[in-house]
ROSE-4610 file (N, C-alpha, C; in Angstrom, 1 decimal, always signed):
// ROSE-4610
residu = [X/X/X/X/X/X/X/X/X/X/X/X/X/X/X/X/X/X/X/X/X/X/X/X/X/X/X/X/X/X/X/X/X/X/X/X/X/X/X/X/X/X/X/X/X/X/X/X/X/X/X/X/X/X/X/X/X/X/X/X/X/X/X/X/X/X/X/X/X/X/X/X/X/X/X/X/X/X/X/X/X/X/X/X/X/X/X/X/X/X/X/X/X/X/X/X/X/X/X/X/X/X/X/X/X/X/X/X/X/X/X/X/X/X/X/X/X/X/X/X/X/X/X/X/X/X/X/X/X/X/X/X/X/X/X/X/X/X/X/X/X/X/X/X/X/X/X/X/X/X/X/X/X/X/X/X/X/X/X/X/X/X/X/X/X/X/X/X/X/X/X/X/X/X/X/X/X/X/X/X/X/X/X/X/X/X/X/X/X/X/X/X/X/X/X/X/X/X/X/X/X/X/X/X/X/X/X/X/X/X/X/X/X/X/X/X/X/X/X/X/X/X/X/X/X/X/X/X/X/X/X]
num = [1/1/1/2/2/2/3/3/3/4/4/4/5/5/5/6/6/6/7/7/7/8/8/8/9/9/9/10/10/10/11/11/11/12/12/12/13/13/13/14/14/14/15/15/15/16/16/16/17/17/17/18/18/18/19/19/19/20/20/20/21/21/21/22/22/22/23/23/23/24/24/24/25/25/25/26/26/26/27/27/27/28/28/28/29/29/29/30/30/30/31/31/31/32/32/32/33/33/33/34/34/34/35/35/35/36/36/36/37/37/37/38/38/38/39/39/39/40/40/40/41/41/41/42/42/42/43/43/43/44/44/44/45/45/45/46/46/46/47/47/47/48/48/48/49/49/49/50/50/50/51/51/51/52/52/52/53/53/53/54/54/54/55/55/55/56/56/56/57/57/57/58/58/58/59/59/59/60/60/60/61/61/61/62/62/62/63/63/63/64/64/64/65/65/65/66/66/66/67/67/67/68/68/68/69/69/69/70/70/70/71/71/71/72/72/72/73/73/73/74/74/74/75/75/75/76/76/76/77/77/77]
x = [+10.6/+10.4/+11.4/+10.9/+11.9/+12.6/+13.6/+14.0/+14.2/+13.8/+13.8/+15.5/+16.2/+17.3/+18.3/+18.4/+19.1/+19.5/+20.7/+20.6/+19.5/+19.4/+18.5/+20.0/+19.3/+20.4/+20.8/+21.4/+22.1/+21.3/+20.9/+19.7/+21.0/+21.0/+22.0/+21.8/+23.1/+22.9/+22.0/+21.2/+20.2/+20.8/+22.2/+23.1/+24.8/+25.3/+26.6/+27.5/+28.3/+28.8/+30.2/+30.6/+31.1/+30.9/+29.4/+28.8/+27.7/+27.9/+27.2/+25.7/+24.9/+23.4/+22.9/+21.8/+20.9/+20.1/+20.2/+19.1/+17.6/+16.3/+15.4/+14.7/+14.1/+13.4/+12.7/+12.9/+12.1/+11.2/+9.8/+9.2/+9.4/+9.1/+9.8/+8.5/+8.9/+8.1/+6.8/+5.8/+4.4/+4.2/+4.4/+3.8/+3.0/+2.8/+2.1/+0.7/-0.3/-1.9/-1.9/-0.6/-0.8/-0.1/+0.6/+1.1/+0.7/-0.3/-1.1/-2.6/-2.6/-3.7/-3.2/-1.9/-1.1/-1.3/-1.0/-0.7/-1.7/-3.0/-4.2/-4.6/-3.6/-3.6/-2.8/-1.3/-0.8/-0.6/-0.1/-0.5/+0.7/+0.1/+1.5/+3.0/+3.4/+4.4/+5.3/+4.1/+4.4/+4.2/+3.9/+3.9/+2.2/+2.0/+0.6/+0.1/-1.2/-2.7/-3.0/-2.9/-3.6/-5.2/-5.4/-6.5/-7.6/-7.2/-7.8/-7.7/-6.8/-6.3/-8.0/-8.1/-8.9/-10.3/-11.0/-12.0/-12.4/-11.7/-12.0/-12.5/-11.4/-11.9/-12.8/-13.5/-14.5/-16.2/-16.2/-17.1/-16.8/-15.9/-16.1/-16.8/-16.3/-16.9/-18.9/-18.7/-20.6/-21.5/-20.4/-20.7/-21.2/-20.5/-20.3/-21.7/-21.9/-23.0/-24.4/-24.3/-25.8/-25.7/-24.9/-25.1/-24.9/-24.5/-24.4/-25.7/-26.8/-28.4/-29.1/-28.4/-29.1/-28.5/-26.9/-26.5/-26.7/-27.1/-27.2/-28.7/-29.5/-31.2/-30.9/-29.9/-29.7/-29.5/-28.2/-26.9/-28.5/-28.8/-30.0/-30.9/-31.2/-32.5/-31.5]
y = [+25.4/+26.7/+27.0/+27.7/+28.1/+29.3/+29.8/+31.0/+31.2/+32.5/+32.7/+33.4/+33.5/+34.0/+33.2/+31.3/+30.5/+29.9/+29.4/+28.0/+27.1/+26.4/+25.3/+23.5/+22.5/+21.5/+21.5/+21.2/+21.1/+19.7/+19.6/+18.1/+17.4/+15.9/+14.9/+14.6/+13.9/+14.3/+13.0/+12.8/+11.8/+10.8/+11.1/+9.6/+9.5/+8.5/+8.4/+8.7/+9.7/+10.8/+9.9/+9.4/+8.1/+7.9/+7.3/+6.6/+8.1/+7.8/+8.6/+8.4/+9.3/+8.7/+7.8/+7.0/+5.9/+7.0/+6.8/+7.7/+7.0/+7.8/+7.7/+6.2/+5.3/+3.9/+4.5/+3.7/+3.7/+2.7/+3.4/+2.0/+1.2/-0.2/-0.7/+0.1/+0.3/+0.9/+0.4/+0.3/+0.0/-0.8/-1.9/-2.0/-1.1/-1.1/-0.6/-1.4/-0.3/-0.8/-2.2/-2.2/-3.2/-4.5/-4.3/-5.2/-5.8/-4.7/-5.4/-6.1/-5.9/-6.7/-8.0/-7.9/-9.3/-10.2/-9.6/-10.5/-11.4/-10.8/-11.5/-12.7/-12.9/-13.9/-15.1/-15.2/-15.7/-17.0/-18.1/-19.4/-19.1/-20.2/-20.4/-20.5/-20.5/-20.4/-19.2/-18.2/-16.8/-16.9/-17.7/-18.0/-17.4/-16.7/-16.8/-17.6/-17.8/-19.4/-18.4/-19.3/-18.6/-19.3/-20.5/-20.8/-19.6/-19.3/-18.0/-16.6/-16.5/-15.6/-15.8/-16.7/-17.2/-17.2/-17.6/-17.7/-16.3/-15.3/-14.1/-13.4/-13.5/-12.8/-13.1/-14.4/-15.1/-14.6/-14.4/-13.7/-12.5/-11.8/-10.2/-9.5/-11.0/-11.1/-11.4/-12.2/-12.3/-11.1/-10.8/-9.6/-8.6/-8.5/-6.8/-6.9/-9.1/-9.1/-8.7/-8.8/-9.2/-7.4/-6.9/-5.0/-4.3/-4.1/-3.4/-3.0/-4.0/-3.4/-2.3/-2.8/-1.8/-0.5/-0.2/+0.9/+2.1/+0.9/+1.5/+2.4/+1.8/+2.5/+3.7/+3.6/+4.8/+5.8/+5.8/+6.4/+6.9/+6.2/+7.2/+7.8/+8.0/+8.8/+9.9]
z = [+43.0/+42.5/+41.4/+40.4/+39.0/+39.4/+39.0/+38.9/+37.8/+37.0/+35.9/+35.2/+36.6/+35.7/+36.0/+36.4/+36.6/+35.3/+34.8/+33.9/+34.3/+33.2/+33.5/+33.1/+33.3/+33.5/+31.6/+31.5/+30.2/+29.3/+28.1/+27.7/+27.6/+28.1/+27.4/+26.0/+25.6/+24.2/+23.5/+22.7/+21.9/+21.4/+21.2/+20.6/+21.7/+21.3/+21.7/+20.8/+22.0/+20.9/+20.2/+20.7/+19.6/+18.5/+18.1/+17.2/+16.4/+15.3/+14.2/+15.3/+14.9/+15.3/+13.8/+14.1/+13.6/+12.5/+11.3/+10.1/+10.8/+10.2/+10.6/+9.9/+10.7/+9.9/+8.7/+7.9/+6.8/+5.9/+6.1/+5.6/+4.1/+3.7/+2.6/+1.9/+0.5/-0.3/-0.7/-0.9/-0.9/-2.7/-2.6/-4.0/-5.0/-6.3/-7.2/-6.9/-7.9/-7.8/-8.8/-9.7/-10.8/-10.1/-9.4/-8.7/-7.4/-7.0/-6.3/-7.0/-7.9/-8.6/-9.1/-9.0/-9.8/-8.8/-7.6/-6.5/-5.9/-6.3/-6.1/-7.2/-8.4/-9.0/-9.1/-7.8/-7.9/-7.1/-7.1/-6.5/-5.5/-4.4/-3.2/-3.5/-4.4/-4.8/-5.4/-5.5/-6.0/-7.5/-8.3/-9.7/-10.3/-11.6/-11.9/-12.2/-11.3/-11.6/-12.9/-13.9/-15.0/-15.3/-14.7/-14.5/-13.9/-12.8/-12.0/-12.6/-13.5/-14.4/-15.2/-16.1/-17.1/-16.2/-15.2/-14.6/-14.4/-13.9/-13.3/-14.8/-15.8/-17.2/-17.5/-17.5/-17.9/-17.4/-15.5/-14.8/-15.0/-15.5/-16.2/-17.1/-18.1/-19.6/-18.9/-18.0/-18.4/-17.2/-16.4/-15.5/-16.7/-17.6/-18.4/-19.4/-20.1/-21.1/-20.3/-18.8/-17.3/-17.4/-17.3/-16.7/-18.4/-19.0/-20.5/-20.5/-21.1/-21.4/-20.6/-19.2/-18.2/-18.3/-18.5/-18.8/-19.7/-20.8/-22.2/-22.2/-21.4/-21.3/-20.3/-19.4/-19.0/-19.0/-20.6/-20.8/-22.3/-22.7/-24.0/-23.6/-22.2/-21.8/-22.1]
């Protein structure tokens, strides 16, 4: 049963009152969007494949000459 006009127990304290308390974890900072696009170009060693560098430009380049035409008839209606 509670009594409304008793103390209640006192909270123990969250750190040792000794020791500073512990600052809050903090996560490591999240890479950039450019650096996460780098990272998808780099070999096991962390170095850039510029081979894969060169192949990806390449299927961009003939991605953009396969879709452009189609664009372009859109974009003039």
């Amino acid at each position: 049963m509670i009594y409304l006009g008793r103390p209640g127990r006192p909270m123990p304290p969250t750190h040792h009152p000794m020791r500073p308390p512990r600052p809050p974890m903090q996560q490591p900072p999240k890479p950039s969007a450019t650096q996460s696009i780098l990272n998808q170009f780099r070999d096991a060693e962390g170095n850039l494949d510029m081979d894969k560098i060169t192949t990806t430009a390449q299927q961009v380049g003939q991605l953009y000459g396969q879709v452009s035409p189609l664009i372009t008839k859109f974009i003039k209606r």
